[in-house]
Backbone as numpy.savetxt, mean C-alpha at the origin, in Angstrom:
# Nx Ny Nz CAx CAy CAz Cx Cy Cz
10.48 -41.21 4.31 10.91 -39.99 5.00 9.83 -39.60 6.01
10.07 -39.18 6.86 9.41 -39.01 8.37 8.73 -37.99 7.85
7.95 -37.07 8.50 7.13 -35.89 8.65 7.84 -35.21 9.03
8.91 -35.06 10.62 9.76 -34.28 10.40 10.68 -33.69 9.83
10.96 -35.09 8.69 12.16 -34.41 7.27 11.01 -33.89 6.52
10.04 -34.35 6.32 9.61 -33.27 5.52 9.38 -31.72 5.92
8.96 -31.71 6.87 8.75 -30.32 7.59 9.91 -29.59 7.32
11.05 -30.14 7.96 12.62 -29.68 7.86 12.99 -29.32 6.32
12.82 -30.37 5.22 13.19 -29.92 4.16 12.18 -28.75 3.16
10.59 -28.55 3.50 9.87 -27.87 3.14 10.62 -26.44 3.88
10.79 -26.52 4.81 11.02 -25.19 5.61 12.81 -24.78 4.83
13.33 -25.47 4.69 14.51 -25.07 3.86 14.50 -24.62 2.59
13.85 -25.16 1.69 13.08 -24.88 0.70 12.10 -23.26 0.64
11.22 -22.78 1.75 10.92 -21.68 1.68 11.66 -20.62 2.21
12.97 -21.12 2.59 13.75 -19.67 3.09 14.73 -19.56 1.77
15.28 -21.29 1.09 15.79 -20.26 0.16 14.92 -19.86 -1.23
13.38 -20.11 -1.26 13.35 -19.44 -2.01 13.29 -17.91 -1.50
12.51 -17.92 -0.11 12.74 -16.05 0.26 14.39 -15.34 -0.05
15.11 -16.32 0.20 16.07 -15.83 -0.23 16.17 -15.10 -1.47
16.35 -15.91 -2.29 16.20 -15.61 -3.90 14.91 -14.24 -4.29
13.86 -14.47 -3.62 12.51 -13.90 -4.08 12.81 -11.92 -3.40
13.81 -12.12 -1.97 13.77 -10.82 -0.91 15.23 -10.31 -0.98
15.92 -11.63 -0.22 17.26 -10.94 0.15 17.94 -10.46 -1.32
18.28 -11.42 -2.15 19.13 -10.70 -3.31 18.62 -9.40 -3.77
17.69 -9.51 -4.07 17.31 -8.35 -4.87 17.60 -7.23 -3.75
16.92 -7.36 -2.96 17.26 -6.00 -1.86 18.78 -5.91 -1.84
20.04 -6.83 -1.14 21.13 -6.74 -1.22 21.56 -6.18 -2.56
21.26 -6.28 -3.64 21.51 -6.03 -4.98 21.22 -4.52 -4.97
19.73 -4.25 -4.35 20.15 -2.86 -4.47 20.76 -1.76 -4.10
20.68 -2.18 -2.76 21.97 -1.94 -1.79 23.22 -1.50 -2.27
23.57 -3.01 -2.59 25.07 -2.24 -3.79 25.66 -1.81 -4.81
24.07 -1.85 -5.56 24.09 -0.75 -6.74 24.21 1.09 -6.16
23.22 0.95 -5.13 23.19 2.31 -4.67 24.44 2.95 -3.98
25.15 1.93 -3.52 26.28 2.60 -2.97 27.15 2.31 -3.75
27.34 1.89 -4.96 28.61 2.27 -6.56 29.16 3.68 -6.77
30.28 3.67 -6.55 31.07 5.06 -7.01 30.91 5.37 -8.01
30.25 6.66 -7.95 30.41 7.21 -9.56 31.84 6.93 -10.40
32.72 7.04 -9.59 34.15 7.08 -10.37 34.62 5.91 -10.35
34.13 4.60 -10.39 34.39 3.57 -10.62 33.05 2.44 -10.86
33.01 2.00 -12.19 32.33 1.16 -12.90 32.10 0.28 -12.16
30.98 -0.13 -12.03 30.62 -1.63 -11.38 29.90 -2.58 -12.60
31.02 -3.52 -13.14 30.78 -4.26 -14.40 31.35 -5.84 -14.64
30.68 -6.26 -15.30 31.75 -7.62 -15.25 33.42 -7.51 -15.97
33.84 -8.20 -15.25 33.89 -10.01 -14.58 34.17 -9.44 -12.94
33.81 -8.25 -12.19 33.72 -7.82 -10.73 32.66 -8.54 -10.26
33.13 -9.08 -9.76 32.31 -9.90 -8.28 31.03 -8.68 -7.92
32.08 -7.86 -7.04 31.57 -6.72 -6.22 32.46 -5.50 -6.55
31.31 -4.36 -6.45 31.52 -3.14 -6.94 33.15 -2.63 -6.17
33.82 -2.06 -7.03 35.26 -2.01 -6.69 35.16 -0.87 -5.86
34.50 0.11 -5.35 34.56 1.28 -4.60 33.38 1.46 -3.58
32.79 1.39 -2.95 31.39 1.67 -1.98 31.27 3.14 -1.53
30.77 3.99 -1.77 30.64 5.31 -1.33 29.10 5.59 -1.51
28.74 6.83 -0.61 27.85 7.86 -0.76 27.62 8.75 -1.50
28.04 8.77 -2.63 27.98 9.94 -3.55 26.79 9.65 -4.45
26.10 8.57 -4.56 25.01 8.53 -5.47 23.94 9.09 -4.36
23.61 9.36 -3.14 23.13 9.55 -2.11 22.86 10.91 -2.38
23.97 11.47 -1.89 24.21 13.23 -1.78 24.06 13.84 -3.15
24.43 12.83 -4.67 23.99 13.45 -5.75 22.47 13.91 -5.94
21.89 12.39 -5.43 20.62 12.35 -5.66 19.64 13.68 -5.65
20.15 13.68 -4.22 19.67 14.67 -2.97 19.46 15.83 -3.47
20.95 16.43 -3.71 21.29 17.80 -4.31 21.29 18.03 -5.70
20.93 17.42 -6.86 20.87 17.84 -8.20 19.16 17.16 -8.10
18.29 16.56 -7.56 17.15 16.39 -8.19 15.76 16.72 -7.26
14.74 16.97 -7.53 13.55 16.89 -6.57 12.91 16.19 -5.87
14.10 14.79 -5.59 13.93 14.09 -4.51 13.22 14.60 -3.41
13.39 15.56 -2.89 13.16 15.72 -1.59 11.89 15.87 -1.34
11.36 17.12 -2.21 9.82 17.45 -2.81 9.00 16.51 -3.11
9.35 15.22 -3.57 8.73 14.03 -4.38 8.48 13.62 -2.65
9.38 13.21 -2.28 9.29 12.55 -0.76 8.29 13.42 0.03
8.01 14.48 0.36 7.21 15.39 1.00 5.64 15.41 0.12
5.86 14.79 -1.74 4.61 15.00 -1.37 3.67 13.44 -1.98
4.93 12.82 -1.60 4.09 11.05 -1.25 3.37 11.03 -0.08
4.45 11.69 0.58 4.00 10.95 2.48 2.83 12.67 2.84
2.63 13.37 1.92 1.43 14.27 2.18 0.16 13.82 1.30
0.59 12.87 0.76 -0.65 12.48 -0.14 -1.40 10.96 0.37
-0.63 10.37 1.13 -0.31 8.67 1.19 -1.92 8.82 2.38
-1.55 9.17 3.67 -2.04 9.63 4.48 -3.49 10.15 4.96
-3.87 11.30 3.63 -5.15 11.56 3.01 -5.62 10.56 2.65
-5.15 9.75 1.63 -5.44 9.06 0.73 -6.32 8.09 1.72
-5.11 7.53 2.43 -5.52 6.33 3.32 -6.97 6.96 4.12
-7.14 7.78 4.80 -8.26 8.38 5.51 -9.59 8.51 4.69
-9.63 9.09 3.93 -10.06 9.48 2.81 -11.09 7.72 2.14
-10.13 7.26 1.94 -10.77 6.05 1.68 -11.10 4.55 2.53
-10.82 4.92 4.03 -11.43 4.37 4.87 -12.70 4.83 5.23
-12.87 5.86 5.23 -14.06 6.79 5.77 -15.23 6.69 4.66
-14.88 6.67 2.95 -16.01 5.82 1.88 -15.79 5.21 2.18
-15.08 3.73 2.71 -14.92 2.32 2.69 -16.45 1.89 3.41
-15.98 2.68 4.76 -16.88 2.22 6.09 -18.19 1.71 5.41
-19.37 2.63 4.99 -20.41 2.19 4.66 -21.03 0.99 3.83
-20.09 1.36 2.80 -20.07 -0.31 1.79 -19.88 -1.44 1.79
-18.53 -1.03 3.09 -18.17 -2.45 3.48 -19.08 -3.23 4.77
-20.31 -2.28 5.55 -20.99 -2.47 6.37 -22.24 -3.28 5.71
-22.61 -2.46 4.61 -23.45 -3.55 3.55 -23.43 -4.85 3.45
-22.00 -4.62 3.00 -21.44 -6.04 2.49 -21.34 -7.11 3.52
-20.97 -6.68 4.70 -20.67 -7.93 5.62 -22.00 -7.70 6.77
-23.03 -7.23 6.80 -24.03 -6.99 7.10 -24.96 -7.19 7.18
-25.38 -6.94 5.52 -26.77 -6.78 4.91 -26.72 -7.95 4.40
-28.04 -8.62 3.88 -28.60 -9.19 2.51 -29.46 -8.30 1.87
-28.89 -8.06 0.30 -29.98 -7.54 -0.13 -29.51 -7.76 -1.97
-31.41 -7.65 -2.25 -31.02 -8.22 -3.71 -29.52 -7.41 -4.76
-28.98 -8.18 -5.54 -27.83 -7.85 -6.36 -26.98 -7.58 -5.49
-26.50 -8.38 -4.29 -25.31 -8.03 -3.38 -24.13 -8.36 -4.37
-24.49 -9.40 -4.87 -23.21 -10.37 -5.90 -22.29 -9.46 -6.24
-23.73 -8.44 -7.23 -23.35 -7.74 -8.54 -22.72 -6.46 -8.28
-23.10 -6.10 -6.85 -22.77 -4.38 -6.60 -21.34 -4.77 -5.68
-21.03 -5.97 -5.47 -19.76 -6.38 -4.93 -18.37 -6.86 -6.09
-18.84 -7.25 -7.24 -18.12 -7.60 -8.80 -17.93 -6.01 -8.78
-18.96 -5.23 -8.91 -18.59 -3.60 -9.14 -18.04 -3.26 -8.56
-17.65 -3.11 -6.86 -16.61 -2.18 -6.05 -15.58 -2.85 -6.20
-15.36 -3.92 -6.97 -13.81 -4.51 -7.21 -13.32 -4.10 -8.65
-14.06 -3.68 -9.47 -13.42 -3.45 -10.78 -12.51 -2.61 -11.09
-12.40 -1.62 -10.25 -10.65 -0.74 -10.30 -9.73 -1.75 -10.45
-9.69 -2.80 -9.71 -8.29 -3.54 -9.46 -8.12 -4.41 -10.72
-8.80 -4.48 -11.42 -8.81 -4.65 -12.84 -8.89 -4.24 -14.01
-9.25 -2.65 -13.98 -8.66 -2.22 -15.08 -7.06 -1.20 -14.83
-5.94 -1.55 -16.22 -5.10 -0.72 -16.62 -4.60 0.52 -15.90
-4.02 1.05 -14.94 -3.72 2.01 -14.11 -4.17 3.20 -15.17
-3.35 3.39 -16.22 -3.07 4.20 -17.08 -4.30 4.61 -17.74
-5.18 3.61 -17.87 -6.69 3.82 -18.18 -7.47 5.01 -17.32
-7.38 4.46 -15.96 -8.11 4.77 -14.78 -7.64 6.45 -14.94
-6.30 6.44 -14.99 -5.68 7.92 -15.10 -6.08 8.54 -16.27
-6.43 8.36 -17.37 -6.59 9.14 -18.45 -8.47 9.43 -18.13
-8.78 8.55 -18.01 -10.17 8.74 -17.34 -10.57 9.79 -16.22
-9.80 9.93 -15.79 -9.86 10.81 -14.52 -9.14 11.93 -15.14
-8.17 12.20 -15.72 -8.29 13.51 -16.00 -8.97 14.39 -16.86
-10.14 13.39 -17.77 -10.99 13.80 -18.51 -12.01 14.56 -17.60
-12.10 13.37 -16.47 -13.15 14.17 -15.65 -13.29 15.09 -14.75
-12.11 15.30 -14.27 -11.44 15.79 -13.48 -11.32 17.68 -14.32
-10.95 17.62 -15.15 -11.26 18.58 -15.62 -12.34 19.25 -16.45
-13.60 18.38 -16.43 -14.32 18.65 -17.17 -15.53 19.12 -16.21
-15.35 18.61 -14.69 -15.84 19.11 -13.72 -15.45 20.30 -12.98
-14.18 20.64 -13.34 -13.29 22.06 -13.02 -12.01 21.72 -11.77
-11.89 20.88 -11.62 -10.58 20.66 -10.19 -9.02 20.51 -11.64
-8.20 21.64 -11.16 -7.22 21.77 -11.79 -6.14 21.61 -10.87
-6.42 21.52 -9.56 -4.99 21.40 -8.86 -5.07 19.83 -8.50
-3.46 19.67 -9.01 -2.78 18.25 -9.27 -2.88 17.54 -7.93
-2.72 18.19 -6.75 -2.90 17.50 -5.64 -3.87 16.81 -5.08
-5.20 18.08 -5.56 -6.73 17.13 -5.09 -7.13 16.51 -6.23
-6.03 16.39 -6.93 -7.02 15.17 -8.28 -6.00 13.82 -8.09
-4.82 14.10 -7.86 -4.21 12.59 -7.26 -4.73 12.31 -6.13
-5.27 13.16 -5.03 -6.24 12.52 -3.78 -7.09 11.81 -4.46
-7.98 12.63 -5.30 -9.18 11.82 -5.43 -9.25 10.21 -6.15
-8.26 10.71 -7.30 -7.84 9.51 -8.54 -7.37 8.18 -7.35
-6.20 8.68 -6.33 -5.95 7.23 -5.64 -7.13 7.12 -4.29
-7.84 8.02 -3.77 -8.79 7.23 -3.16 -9.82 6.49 -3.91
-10.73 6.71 -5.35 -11.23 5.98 -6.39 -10.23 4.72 -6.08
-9.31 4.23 -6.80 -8.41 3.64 -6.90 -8.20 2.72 -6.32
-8.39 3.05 -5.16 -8.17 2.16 -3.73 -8.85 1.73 -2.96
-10.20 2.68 -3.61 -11.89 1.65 -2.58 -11.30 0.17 -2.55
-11.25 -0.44 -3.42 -11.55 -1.77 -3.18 -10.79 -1.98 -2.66
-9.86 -2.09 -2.11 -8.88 -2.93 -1.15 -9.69 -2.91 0.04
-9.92 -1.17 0.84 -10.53 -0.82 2.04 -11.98 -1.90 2.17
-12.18 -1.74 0.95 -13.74 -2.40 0.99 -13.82 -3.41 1.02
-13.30 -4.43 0.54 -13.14 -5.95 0.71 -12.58 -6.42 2.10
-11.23 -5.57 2.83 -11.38 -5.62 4.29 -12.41 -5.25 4.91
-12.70 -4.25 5.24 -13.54 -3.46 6.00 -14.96 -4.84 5.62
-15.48 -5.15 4.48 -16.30 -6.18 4.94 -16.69 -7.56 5.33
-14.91 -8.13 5.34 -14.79 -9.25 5.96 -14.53 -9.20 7.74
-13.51 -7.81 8.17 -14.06 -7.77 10.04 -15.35 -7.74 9.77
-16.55 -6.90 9.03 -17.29 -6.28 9.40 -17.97 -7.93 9.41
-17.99 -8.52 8.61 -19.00 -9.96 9.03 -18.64 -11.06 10.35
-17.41 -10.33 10.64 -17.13 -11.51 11.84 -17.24 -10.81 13.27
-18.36 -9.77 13.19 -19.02 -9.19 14.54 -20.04 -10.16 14.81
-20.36 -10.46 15.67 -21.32 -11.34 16.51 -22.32 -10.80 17.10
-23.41 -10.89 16.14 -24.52 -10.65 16.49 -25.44 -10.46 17.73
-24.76 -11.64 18.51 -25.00 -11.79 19.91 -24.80 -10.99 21.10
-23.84 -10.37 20.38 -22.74 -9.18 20.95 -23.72 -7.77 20.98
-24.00 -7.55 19.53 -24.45 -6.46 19.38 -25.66 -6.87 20.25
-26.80 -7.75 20.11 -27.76 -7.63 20.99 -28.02 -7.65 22.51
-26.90 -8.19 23.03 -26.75 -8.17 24.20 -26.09 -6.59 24.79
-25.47 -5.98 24.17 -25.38 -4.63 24.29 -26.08 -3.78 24.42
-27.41 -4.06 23.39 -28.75 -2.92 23.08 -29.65 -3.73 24.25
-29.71 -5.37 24.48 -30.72 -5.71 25.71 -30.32 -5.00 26.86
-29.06 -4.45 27.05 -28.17 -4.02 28.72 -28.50 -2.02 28.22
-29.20 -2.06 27.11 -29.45 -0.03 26.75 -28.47 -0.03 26.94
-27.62 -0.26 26.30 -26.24 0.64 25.44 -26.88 1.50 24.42
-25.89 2.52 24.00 -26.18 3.58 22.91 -25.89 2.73 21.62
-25.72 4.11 20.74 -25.39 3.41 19.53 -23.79 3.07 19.20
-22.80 4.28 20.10 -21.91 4.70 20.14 -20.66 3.61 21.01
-21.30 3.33 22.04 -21.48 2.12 23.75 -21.46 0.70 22.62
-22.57 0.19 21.96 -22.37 -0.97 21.31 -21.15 -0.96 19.93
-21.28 0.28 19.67 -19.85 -0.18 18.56 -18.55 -0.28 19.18
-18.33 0.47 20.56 -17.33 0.21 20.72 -17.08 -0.96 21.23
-18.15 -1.66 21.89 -17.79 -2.72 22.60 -17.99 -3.78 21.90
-19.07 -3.45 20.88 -19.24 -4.97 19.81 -18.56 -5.18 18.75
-18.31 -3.81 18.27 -17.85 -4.00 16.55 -16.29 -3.10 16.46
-15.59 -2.41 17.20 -14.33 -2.03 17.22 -13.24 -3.10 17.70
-13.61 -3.82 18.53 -12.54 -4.77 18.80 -12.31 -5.41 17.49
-13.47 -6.05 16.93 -13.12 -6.76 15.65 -13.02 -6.06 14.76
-13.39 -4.70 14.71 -12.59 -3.94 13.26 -11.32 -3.39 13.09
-10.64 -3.37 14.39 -9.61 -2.82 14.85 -8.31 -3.30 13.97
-8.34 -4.78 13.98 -7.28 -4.92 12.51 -7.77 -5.01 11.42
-8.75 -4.47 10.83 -8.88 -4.53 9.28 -8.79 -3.28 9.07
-9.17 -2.23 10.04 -9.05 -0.74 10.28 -7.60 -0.37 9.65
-6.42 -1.07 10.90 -5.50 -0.77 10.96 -4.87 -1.23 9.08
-5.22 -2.70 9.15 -4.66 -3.41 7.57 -5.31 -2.02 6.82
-6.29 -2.00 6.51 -6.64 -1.19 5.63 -6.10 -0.22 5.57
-5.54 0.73 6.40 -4.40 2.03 6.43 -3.54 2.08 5.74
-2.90 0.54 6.26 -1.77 0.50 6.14 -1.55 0.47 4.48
-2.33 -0.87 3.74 -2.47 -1.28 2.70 -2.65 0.24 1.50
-3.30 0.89 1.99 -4.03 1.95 0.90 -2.53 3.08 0.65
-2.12 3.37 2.35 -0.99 3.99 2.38 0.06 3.94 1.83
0.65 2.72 1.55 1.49 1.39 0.94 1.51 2.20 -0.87
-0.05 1.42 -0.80 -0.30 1.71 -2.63 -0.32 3.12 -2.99
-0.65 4.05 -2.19 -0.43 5.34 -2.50 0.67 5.64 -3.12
1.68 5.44 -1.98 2.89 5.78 -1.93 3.43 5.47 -3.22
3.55 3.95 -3.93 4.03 3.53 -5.02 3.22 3.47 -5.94
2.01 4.37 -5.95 1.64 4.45 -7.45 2.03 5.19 -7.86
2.27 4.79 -9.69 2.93 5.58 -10.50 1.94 6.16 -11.34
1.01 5.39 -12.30 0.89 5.70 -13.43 -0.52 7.07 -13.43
-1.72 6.94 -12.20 -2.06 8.35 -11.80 -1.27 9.27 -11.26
-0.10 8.86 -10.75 0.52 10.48 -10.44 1.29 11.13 -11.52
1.90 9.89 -12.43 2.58 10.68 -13.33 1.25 11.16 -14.34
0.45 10.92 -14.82 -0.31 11.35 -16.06 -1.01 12.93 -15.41
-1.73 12.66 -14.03 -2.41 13.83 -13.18 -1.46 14.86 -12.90
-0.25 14.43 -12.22 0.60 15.13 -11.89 1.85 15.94 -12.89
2.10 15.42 -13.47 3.32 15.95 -14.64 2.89 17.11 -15.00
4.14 17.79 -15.91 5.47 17.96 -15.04 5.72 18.75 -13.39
5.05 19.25 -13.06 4.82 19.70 -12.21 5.06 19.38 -10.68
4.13 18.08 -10.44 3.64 17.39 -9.33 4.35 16.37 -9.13
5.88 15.82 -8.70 6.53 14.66 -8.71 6.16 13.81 -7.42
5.95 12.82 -7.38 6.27 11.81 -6.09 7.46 10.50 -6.52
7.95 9.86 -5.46 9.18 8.86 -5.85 8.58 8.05 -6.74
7.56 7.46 -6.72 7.56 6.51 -7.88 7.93 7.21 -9.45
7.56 8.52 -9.67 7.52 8.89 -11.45 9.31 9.24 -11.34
10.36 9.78 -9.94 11.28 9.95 -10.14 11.78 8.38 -10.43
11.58 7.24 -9.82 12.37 6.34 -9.79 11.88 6.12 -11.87
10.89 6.16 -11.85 10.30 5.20 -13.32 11.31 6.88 -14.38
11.31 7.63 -13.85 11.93 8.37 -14.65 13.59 7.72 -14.92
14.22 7.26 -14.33 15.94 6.62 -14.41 15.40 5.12 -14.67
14.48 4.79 -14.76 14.11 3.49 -15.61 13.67 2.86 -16.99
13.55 4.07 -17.61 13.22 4.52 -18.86 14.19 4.50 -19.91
14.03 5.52 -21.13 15.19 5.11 -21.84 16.73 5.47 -21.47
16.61 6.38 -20.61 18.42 6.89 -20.17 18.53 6.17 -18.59
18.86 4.76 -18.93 18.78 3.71 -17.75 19.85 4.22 -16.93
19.71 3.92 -15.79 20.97 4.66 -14.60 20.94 3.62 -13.28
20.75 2.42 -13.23 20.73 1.65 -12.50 21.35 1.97 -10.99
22.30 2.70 -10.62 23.05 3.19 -9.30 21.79 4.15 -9.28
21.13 5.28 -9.75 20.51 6.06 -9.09 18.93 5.64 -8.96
18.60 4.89 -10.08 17.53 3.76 -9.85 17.20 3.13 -8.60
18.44 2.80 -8.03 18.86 1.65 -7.06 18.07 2.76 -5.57
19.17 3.84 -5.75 18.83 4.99 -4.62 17.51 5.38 -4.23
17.08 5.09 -5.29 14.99 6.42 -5.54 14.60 4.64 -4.76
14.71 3.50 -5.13 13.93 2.40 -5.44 13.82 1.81 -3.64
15.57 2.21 -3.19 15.58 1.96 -1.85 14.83 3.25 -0.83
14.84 4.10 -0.93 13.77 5.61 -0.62 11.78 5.15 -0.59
11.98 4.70 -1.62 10.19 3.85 -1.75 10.29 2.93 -1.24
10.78 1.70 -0.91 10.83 0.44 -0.63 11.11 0.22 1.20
11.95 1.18 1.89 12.63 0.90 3.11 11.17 1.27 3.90
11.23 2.74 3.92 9.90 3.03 4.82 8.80 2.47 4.69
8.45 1.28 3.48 7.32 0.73 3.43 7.27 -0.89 4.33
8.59 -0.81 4.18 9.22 -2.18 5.05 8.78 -1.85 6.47
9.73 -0.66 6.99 9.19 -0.50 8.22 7.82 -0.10 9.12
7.33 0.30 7.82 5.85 0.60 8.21 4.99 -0.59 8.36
5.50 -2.03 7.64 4.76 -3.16 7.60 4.94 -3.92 9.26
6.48 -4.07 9.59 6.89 -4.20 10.35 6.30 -3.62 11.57
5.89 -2.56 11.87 4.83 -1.87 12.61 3.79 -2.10 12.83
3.33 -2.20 11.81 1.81 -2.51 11.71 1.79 -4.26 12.66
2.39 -4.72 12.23 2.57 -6.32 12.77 2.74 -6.38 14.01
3.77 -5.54 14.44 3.60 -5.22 16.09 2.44 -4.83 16.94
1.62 -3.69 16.11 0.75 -3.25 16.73 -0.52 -4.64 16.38
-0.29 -4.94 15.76 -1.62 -6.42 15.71 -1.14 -7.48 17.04
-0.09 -7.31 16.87 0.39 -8.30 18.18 -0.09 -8.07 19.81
0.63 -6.38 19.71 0.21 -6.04 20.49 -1.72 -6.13 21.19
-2.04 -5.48 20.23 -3.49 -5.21 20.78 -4.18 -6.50 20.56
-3.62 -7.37 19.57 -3.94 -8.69 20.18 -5.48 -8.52 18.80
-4.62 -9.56 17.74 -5.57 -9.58 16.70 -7.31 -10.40 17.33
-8.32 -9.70 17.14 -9.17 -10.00 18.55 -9.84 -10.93 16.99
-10.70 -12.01 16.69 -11.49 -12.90 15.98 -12.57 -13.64 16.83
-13.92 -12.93 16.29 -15.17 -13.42 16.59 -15.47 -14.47 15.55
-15.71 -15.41 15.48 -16.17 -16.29 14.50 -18.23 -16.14 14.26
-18.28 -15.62 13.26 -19.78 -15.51 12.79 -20.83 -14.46 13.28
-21.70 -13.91 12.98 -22.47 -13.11 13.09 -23.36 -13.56 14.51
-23.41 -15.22 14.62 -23.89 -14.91 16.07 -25.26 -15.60 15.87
């Protein structure tokens, strides 16, 4: 077999597994979410015998959807800022500096992403209140910026090592400022890990569950604790479907964005410090 059948049949091979891995499931939820209440969608039906909006407008109007939605995308946002702005310094270290125990203090800014969500959350509200912050909002800020260093930080210090040294010195030989050489040496190349990193932290905000529900409850809802709430023991798969497509769409299009704007501004790659 040629190289081009293989190419050809590898490339067939990864669309239908995207198939299987993207489209169904999304299509699936699709037409769970639009199932008529007043007609069962069950076997031996192919496809749901009725398609309507009423799991939509139920949603809407009997639950705190709306509130949950207002205070993801008021939390997502912070979050993301919030933990670019700690990121910056650590990750300047890291792709920067040498200095003794880099290894070890780099194993450490990754260890969130390894322990137990639910851990991290019970932890934090020990401390969280034992230091005095009782409002649910600035303790899910804080709990998901903790949370989320490491993502920011592991980007933020891989642009940060592929600035070119050469760059920066030839900036400070021409008396540039301090202000003059970052923009011209080290923003072009941070510019998409900047942006990834936003995006990424924003992303995980949005769909974490297990600090907003433990920090937040009952009180403080965002879509993820409504969706995990109809996932639980009183399963409801049509309104499941609804909350699941609400979290899932705008994160699509926000990815989709982000990809444009890398295109656009033109993902810039310095190779090495120089």
């Amino acid at each position: 077999m040629s190289g081009k059948s293989w190419n050809r049949l590898l490339a067939i091979l990864l669309g239908l597994v995207l198939i299987v891995w993207l489209v169904v499931p999304f299509g699936m939820a699709v037409l769970w979410s639009l199932v008529d209440p007043d007609k069962a969608w069950s076997y031996p039906d192919l496809l749901p015998q009725k398609l309507s909006f009423r799991r939509w407008s139920e949603m809407w109007e009997t639950t705190n959807l709306a509130v949950a939605i207002a205070n993801s995308y008021m939390l997502a946002p912070i979050v993301a800022c919030a933990t670019l702005i700690l990121a910056a310094p650590t990750a300047y270290a890291f792709g920067r500096l040498e200095f003794p125990g880099k290894s070890v203090a780099q194993f450490i800014a990754l260890l969130p992403l390894v322990l137990p969500g639910f851990v991290i959350a019970l932890f934090f509200t020990a401390l969280l209140n034992r230091i005095g912050i009782y409002n649910k909002f600035v303790g899910i800020v804080v709990g998901h910026t903790v949370l989320f260093l490491p993502y920011a930080i592991r980007i933020l210090s891989v642009s940060y090592s592929l600035v070119r040294q050469d760059l920066i010195d030839a900036a400070r030989d021409l008396g540039a400022g301090r202000f003059t050489r970052f923009s011209a040496a080290y923003l072009p190349v941070l510019k998409p890990g900047i942006l990834a990193a936003l995006v990424i932290v924003f992303i995980q905000s949005i769909e974490e569950f297990a600090l907003s529900f433990v920090l937040g409850s009952p009180d403080f809802t965002t879509v993820p604790t409504i969706l995990y709430s109809y996932l639980g023991y009183n399963f409801i798969r049509p309104n499941a479907a609804v909350v699941s497509l609400i979290l899932v769409v705008p994160n699509i299009i926000l990815m989709l964005l982000f990809e444009r704007l890398l295109k656009s501004n033109g993902a810039v790659t310095h190779g090495g410090k120089g």
